[in-house]
C-alpha positions in Angstrom: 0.0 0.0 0.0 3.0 2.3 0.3 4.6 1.9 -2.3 1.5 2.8 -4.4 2.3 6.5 -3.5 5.8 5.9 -5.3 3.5 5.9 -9.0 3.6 9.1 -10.5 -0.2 9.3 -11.1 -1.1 6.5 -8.7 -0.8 2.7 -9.2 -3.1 1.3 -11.3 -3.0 -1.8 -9.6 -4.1 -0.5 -6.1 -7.7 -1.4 -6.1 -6.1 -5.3 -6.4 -3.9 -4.8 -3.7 -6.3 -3.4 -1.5 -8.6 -6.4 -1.9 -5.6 -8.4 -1.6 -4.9 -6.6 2.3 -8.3 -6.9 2.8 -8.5 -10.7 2.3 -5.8 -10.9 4.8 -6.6 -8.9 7.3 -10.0 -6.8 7.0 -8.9 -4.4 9.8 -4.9 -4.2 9.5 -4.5 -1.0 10.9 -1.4 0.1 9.6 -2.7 -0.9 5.7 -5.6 1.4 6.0 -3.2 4.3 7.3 -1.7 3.7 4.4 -4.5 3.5 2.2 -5.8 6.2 3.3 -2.2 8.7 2.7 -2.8 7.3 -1.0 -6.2 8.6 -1.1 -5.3 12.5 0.3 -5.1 15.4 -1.7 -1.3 15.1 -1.0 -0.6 11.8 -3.2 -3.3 10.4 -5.3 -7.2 11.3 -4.5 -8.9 14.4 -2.7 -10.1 15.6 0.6 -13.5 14.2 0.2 -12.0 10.9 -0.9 -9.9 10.4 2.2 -12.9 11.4 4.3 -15.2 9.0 2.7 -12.4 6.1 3.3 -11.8 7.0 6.6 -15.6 7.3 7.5 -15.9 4.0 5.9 -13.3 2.5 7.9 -14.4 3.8 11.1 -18.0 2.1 10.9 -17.1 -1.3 9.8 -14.6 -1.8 12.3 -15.3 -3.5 15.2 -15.6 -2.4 18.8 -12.1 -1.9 20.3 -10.6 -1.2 17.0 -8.4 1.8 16.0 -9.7 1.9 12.9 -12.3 4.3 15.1 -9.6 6.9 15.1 -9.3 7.4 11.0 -11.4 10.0 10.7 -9.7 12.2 12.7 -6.3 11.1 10.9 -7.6 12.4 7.2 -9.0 15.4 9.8 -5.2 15.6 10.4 -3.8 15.0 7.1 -6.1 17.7 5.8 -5.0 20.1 8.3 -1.4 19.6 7.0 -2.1 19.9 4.1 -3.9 23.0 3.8 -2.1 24.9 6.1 1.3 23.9 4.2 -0.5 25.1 1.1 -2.5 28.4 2.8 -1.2 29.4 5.8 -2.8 28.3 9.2 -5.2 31.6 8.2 -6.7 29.5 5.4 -10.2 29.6 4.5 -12.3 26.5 5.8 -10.4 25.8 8.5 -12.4 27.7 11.0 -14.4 24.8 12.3 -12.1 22.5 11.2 -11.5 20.4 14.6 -14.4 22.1 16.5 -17.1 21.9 14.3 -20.1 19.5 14.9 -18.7 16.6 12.3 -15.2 16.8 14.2 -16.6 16.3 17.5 -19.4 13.5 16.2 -16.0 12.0 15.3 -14.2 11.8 18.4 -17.2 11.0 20.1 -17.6 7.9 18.4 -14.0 6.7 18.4 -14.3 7.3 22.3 -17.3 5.0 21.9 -16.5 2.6 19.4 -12.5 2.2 20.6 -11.4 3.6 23.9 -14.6 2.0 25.7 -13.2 -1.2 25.0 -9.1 -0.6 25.3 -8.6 0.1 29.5 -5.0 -1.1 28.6 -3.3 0.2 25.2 -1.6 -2.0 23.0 2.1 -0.6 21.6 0.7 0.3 18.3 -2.2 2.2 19.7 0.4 4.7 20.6 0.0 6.9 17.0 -3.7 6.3 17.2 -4.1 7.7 20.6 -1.8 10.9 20.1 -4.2 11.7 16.9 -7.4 11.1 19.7 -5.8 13.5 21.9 -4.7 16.1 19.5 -8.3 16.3 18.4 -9.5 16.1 21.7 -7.9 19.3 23.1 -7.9 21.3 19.5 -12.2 20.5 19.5 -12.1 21.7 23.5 -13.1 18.6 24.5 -10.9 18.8 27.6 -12.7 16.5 29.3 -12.3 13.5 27.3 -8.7 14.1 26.6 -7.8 13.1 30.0 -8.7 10.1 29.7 -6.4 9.6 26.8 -3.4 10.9 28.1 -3.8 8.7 31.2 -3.7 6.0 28.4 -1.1 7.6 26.6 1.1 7.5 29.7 3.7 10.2 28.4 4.4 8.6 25.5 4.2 11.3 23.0 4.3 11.1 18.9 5.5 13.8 16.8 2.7 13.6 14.2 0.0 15.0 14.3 1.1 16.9 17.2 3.9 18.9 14.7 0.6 19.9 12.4 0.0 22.8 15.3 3.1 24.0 15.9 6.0 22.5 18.3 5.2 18.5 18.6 6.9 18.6 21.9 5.8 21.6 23.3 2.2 21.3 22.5 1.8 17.8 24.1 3.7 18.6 27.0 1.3 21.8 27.8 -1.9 19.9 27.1 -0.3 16.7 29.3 0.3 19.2 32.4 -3.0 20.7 32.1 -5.0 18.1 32.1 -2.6 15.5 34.3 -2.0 18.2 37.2 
């Protein structure tokens, strides 16, 4: 699935490789992470296109999955994008993590995955720093606790580097909320 970004104009084979992950392993986490950079406005598809994947994702997968978390991840991606290409001024990103879909969003990945992880596995690590990134940035305070207990200091520098300094950010959110 990575290597399909390589393609200058996208692999045209990627539909059969998908099907191919999928046979293996519907919900490999790290294959629709993948799938989903191919589909973003920064390789190979669009906004909407990442959104729609990562919406799709998010309701087949089942309770105690990550895959919960993808929508906020093309939320991210987005971000990135259009402020590399705009400025963080740029039009449309008022509401971007606040608005009602963002927060339906993280409201349902607290539902669908946290609900049922009390313990987090090593590769929930990325997943959760992308839970509490849009937990704080929607002002959702509340909820981000939780996830930094889960996180247990261990901090990633993406998404957190979309806002400004990775380390710095997490750190402030981390001693606000975990006095």
């Amino acid at each position: 699935m990575a290597l399909g970004r390589l393609y200058e104009g996208g692999d045209p084979n990627m539909g059969h490789w998908w099907k191919e992950l999928r046979d293996r392993d519907l919900y490999h986490r790290e294959g629709h992470h993948q799938a989903l950079r191919y589909l973003s406005a920064r390789w190979h598809g669009s906004h909407g296109e990442a959104d729609n994947f990562a919406w799709e994702a998010a309701s087949y997968a089942p309770a105690g999955s990550p895959l919960a978390i993808m929508p906020q991840v093309a939320r991210a991606e987005q971000y990135r994008f259009q402020t590399e290409a705009e400025g963080r001024t740029a039009i449309g990103l008022t509401f971007h993590w606040n608005g009602d879909r963002a927060r339906w969003d993280l409201r349902t990945a607290l539902e669908k995955w946290i609900k049922h992880r009390t313990v987090p596995q090593a590769q929930d690590v990325a997943d959760l720093n992308y839970l509490a990134h849009g937990l704080v940035h929607a002002g959702m305070e509340g909820e981000a606790t939780a996830v930094f207990r889960l996180l247990d200091n261990r901090a990633t520098r993406i998404p957190w580097s979309y806002s400004g300094d990775a380390e710095r950010l997490f750190v402030r959110w981390r001693d606000k909320l975990l006095p």
